[in-house]
C-alpha positions as MATLAB code, in Angstrom:
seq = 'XXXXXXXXXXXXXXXXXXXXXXXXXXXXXXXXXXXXXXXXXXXXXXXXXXXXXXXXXXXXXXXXXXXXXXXXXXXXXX';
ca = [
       0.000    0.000    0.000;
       2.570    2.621    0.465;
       5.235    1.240   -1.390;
       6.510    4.357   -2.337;
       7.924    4.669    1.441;
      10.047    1.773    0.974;
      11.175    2.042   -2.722;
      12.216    5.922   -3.702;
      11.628    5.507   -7.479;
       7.965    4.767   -7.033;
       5.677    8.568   -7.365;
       3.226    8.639   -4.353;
       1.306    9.899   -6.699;
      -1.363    8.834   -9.867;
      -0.343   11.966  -11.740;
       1.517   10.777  -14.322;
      -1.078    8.087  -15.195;
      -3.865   10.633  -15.452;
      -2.202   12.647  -17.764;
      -1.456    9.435  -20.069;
      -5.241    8.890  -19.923;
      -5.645   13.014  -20.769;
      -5.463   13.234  -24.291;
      -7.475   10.367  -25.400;
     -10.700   11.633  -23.383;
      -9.772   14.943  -25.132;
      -9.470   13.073  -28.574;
     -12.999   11.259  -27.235;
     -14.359   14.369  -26.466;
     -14.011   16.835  -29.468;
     -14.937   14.126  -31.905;
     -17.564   12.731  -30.082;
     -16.383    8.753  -30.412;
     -14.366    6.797  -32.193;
     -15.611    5.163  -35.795;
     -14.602    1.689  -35.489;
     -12.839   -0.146  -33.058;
      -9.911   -0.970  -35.524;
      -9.056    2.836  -35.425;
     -10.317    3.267  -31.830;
      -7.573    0.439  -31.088;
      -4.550    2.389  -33.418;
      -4.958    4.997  -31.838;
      -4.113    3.444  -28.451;
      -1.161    2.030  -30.213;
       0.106    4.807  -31.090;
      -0.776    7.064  -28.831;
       0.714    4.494  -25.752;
       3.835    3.846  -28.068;
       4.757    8.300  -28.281;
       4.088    8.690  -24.680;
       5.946    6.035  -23.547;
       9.127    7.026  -25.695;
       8.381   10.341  -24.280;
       8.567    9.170  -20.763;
      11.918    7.345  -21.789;
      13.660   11.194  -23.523;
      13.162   10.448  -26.796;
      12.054   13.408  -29.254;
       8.618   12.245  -30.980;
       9.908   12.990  -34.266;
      12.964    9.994  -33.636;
      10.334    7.772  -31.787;
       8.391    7.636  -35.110;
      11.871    7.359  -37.250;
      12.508    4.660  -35.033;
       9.613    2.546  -35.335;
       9.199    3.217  -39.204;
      12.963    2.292  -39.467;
      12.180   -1.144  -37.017;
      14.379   -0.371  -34.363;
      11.899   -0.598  -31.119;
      13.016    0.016  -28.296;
      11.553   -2.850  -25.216;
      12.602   -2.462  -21.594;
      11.954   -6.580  -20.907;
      11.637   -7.181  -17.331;
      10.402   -3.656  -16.362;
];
C-alpha cells in the first residue's frame, strides 16, 4: 500500500497516469467517439507507443523514425 515509502523511485502519486489517460478523453471528447474499433484500437497504439518514448527522452519525431525504421526500443523485465 505505500510502497513508495520503501522504494524511492515509485511517485506517491497517480499523476503521471492521469495525464497518459488526458489526451485520449480529449481526442474522445471533441470528436464525439471513435468510428470503429480498428481505429479506436490504433490509436491506443500509437498514442501508448509516443508517450511512452516520451517518458523514456526520446524526441517524438525519432520515436516515429525509429519505429518506421524497425528499431523498437523494449525495456523486458520492467
Amino acid at each position: 500500500m505505500l510502497l513508495f515509502a520503501k522504494n524511492p523511485q515509485v511517485s506517491f502519486t497517480n499523476n503521471r497516469a492521469e495525464q497518459d489517460l488526458r489526451m485520449s478523453k480529449v481526442k474522445q471528447k471533441v470528436s464525439g467517439c471513435f468510428r470503429t474499433e480498428i481505429y479506436a484500437l490504433a490509436y491506443c497504439r500509437i498514442s501508448s507507443y509516443l508517450q511512452t518514448m516520451a517518458n523514456r527522452g526520446y524526441n517524438p519525431l525519432i520515436a516515429v523514425q525509429m519505429a518506421l525504421a524497425g528499431e523498437l526500443e523494449f525495456a523486458g523485465g520492467e
